[in-house]
C-alpha positions in Angstrom: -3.2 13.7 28.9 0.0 15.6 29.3 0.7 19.1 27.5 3.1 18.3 24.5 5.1 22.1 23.9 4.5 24.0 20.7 5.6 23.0 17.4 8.9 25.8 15.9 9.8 27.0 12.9 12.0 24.4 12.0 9.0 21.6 13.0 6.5 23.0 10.9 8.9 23.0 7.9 9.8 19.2 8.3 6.2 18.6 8.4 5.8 20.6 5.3 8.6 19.6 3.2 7.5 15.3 4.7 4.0 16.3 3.3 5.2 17.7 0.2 7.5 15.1 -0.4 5.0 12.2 0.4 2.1 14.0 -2.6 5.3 13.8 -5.4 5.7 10.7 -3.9 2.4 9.6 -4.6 1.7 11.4 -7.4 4.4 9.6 -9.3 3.0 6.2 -7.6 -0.3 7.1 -9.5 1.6 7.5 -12.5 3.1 4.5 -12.8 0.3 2.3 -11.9 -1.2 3.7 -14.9 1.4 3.0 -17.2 1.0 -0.6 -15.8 -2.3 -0.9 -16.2 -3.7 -0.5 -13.0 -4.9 1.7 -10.7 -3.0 2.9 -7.6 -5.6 1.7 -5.4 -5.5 -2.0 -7.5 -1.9 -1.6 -7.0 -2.0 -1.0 -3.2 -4.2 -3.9 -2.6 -1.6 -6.5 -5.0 0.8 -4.6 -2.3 -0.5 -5.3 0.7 -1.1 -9.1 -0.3 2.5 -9.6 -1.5 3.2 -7.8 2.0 0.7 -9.5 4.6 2.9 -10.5 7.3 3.5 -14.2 7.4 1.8 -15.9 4.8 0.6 -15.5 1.2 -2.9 -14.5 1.5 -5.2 -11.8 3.3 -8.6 -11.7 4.5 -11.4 -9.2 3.0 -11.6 -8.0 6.5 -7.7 -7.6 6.9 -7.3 -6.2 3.4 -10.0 -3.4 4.2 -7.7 -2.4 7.4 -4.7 -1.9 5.1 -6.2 0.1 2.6 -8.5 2.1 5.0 -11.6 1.3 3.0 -15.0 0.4 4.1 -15.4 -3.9 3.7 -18.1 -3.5 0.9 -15.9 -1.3 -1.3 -12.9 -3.8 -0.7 -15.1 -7.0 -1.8 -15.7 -4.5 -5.3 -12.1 -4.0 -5.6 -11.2 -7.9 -5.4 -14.1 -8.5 -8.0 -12.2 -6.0 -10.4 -9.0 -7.1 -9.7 -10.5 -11.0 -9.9 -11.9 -9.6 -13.3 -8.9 -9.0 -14.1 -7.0 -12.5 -13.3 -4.7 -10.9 -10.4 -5.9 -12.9 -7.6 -8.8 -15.4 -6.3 -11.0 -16.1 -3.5 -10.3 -19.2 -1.6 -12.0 -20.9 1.1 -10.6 -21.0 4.0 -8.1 -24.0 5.0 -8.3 -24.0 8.9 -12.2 -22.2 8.6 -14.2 -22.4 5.8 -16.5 -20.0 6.6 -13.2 -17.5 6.0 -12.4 -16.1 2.2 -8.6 -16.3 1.4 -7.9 -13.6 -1.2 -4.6 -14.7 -2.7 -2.4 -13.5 -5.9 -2.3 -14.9 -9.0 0.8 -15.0 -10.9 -0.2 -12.2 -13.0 -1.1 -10.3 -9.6 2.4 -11.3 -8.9 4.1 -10.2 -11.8 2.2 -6.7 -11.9 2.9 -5.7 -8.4 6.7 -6.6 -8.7 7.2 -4.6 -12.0 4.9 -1.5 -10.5 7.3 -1.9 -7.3 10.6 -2.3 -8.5 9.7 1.1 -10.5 8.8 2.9 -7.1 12.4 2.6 -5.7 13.9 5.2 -7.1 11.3 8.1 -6.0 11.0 5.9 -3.0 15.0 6.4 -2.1 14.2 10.3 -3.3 11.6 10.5 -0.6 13.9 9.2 2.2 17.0 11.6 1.1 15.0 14.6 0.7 12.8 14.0 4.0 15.7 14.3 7.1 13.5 12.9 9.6 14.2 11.3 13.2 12.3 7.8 12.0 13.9 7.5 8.3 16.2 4.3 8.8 15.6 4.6 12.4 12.9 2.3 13.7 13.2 3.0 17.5 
């Protein structure tokens, strides 16, 4: 494991002004999920399955990697969010011993609205936050 030099000044305030900037950031996210309806973490799963890379639908398993969350509190949160007519459990086409969570059109509709109202705060968070991987993926 090599040595990696001392963090400066200059470092510690990027990381402090990032970290500041992510909390408004997410503070605001909180914010408007609420004044949708939802809670951010509701949100963030509607997110991720709008997101999943390459298809429509995600996995309990795979959901539970994108929010961080233990499997059992991830099959609670589809329950609520089932509950609440934003997505459905499917079998599985290719196995069907696999659960397909997939959005609903409602599902749909909230997690557009709640994201379109992110951008701004979003675009805030890149300007304020000068750092090396903003807009540059290498």
């Amino acid at each position: 494991m090599s040595q990696q030099p001392p963090l400066d000044k200059r470092e510690f305030e990027q990381l402090s002004q990032f970290r500041y900037r992510l909390r408004c950031f997410l503070r605001q996210s909180e914010d408007i999920c609420r004044r949708h309806g939802l809670t951010p973490l509701q949100y963030q799963l509607l997110l991720h399955l709008r997101g999943f890379p390459e298809r429509e639908w995600a996995s309990i398993g795979e959901l539970a990697e994108r929010l961080q969350a233990k499997h059992h509190g991830v099959v609670a949160l589809v329950d609520r969010c089932e509950q609440l007519g934003l997505v459905e459990r499917r079998r599985g086409r290719e196995d069907r011993r696999q659960i397909e969570v997939h959005l609903l059109e409602e599902g749909v509709t909230r997690v557009t609205q709640i994201a379109q109202a992110h951008q701004p705060e979003l675009r805030h968070l890149q300007e304020d936050t000068p750092f090396p991987f903003w807009g540059n993926p290498d």
